[in-house]
KOLTORRO-997223 format. One record per residue: residue in three letters; x, y, z of N, C-alpha, C in turn. Coordinates in steps of 0.05 Angstrom, whole numbers, plus 5000, padded with zeros to 4 digits. Each point is the difference from the previous one (the first is absolute). Layout:
N
ALAXYZXYZXYZ
...
This chain:
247
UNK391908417841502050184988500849884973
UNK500650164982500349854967502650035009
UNK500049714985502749954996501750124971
UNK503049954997500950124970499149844969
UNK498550214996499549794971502449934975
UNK500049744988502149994984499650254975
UNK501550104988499850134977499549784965
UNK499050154992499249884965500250224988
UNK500449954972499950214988499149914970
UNK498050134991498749954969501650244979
UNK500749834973500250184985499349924969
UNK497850205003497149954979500350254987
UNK496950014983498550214989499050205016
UNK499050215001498550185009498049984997
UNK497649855009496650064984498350255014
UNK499050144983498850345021498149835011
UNK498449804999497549844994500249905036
UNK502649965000500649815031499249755000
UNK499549914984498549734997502749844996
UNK502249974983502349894992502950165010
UNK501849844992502450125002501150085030
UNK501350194992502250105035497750005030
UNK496850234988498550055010498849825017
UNK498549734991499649775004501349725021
UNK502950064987501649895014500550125029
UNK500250235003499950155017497949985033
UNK497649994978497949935012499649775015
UNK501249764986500749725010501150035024
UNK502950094993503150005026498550015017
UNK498350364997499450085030497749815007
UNK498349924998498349775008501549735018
UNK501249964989502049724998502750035024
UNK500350375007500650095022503949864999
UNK500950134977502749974986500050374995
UNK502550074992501150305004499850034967
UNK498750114986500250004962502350204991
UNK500849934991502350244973498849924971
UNK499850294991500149934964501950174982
UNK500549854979501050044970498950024978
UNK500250214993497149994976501050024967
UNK498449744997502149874973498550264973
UNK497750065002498650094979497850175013
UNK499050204986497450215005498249974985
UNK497549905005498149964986496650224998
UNK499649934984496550125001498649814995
UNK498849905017497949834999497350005024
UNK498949874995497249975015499249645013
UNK498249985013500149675011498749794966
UNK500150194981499649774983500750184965
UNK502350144998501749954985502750255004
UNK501549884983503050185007499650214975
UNK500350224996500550154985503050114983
UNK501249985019503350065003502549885014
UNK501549974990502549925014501750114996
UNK502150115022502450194993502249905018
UNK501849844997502149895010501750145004
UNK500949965036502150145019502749884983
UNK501950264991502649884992501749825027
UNK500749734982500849845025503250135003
UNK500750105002501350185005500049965025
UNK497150225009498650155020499049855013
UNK499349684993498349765011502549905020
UNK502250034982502549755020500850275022
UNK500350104992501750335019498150075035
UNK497349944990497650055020500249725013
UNK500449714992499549735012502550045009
UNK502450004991502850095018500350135026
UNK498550215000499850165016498649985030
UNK498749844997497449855016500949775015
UNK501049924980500349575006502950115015
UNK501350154994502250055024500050055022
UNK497150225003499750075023498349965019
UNK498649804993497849825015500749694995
UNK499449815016500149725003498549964990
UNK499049944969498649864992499649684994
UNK498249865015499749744995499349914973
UNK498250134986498349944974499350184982
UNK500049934981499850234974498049864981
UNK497250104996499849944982499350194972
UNK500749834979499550244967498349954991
UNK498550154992498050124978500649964972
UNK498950244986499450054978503350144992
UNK501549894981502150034996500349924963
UNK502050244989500050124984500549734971
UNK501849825007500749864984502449865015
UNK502349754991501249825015502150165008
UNK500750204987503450115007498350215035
UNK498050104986498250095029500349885026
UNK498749794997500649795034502849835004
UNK500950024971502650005008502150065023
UNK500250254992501150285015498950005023
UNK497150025006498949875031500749825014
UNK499749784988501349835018503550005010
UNK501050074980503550095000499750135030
UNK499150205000500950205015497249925033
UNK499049844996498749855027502349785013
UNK500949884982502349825004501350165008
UNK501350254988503650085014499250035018
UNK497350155010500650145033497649855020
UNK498449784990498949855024498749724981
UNK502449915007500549774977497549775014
UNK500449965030498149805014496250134999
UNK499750174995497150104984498349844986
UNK498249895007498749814987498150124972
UNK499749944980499050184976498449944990
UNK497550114987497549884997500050044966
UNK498649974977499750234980497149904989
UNK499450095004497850044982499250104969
UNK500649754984500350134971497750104987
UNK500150235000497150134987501250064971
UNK499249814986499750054970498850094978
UNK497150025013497750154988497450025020
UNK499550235007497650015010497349934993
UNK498649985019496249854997500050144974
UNK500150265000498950134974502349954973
UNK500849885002502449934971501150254998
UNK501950135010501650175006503449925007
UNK501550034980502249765004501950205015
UNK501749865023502050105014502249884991
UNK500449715008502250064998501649884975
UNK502050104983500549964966500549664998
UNK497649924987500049655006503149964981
UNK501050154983502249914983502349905019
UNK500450115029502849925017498849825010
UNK497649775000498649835022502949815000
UNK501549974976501849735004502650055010
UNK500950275010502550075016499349955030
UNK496949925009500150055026500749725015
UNK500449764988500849815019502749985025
UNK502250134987501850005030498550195012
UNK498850344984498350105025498349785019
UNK499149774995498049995012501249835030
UNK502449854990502049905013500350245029
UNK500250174997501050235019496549965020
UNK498849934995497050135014499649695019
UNK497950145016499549795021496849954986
UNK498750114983496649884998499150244980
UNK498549954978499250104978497549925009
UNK497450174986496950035007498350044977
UNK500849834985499150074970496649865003
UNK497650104985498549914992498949744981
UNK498349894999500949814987500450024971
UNK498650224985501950084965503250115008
UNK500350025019502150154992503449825009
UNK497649745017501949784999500549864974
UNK498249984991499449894967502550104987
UNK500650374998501350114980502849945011
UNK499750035030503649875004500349674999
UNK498849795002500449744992500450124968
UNK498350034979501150014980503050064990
UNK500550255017503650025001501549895005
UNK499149755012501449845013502550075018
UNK499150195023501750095017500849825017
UNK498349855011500249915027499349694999
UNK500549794999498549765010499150005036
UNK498350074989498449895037500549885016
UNK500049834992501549715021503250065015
UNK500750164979503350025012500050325004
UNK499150174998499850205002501450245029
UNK501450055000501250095037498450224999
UNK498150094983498250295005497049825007
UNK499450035023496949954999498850174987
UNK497149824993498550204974497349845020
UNK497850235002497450035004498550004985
UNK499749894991497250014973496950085014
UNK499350244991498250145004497149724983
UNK498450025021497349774982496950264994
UNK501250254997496750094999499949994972
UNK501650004984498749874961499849784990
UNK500749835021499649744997497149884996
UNK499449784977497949924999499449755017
UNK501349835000499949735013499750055033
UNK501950085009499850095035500350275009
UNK497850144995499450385010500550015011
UNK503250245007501050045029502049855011
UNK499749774983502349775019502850134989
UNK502050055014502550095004501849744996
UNK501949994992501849794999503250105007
UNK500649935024503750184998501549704991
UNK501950064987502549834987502450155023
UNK500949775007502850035027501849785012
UNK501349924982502649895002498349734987
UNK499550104981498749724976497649815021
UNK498150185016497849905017498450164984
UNK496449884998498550134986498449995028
UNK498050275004498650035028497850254994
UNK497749744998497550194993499550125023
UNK498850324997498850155020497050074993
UNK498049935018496850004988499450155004
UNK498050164987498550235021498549995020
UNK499150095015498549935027497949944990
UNK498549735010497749914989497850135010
UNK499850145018498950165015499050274992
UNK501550044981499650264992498149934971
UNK498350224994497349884973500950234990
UNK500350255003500850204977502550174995
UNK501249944975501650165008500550244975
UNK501150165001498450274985503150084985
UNK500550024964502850094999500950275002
UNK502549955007501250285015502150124981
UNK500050234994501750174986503050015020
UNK503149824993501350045023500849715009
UNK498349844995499649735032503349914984
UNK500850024989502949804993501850185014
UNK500550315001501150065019500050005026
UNK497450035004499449955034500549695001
UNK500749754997500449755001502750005002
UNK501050134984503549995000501050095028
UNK499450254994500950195028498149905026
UNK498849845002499449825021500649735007
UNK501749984979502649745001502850065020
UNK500450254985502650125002499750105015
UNK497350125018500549985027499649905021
UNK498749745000500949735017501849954990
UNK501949984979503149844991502250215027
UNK498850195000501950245013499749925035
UNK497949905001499349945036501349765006
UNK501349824974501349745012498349764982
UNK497750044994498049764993502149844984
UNK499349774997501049784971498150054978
UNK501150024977498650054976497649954994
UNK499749645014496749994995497850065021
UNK501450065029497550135012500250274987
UNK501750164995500050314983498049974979
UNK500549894989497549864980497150015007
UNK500649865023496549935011498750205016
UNK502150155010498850165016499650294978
UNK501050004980499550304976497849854987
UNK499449724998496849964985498650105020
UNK500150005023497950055024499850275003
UNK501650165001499850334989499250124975
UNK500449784982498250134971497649844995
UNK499349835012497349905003498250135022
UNK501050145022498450275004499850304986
UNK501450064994500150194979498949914974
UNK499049764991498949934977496350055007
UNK499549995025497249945010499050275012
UNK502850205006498150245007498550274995
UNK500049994972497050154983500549874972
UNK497250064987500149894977501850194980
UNK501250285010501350084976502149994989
UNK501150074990503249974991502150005012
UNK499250275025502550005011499150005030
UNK502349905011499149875024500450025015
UNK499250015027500949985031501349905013
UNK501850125015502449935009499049905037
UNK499949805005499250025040500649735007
């Protein structure tokens, strides 16, 4: 008999593609066998290998719809997307706090896509440090750790937001993951086991929202960790195309 699944809730982009964004995440929850809600930060036109368009939900309409939701369901975990600029996740997190403040929060800073397609306005990157203060674990890539060390938001070591450093642009260790968590550094390898792995249109969201939902079942940060490399390292191996299979 299934038992009650915890609730999560993503609030991303729209991709028609299904490869990224709400869709994706979606795809994860239900796999991962968590209850999904979404918020949809922006409407896009795109395909598994470039974005055409972006048309951003007035956050208005972003905080009014996550209000509405996070009240009425127990949500354990939230994780964000693709978000408009700092006053953007701002307002998100505000209003995750007033009404389910113990919610564990993931974000995933998408700052520019594979195809150099910029989301989010790099000019507020230096307002987001008390944001980042509010979050339980950021999923940045490894350029896009680069552009926030440059801002010098966060020292690592002291940092109360764990940060995941994504290793697939990495030259020195391919794949190797590194989370920063209460000034501990803790490499995650890829399965040595595995010989191919194929890139995926998406895999930073499906990684997040497979954090956020082991963070939501109870896990500690770094098995949540280990166990969302182990879900996007199957999803990295199951066709060679862009976009990918969910099982």
């Amino acid at each position: 008999m299934q038992g009650e699944r915890p609730f999560v809730m993503t609030v991303a982009g729209f991709d028609p593609s299904g490869g990224a964004g709400i869709l994706a995440d979606c795809k994860t929850f239900e796999q991962l066998r968590v209850q999904g809600l979404g918020v949809c930060t922006a409407m896009t036109v795109q395909t598994e290998n470039r974005c055409l368009n972006l048309e951003w939900q007035p956050l208005e309409q972003v905080v009014s719809a996550l209000g509405i939701l996070i009240k009425e369901y127990p949500v354990k975990a939230v994780k964000i997307g693709v978000v408009k600029d700092a006053e953007f996740l701002n307002e998100i997190i505000n209003t995750i706090k007033l009404h389910a403040p113990e919610a564990k929060v993931v974000w995933d800073p998408v700052l520019k896509s594979t195809s150099e397609f910029t989301f989010f306005d790099l000019n507020t990157v230096s307002q987001l440090k008390n944001i980042l203060n509010q979050m339980d674990l950021i999923t940045p890539n490894y350029n896009e750790n680069q552009i926030l060390l440059d801002s010098n938001l966060f020292d690592q070591e002291g940092s109360s937001c764990a940060v995941l450093i994504k290793g697939g642009h990495r030259k020195d260790l391919p794949g190797t993951d590194v989370l920063w968590e209460k000034g501990k550094e803790i490499f995650i390898y890829p399965n040595e086991r595995i010989l191919t792995y194929y890139p995926k249109h998406g895999s930073g969201c499906v990684l997040s929202s497979a954090i956020a939902a082991h963070l939501a079942k109870g896990e500690h940060m770094e098995t949540a960790c280990r166990q969302g490399k182990e879900y996007i390292e199957k999803f990295l191996t199951g066709t060679p195309g862009l976009l990918g299979f969910h099982s």
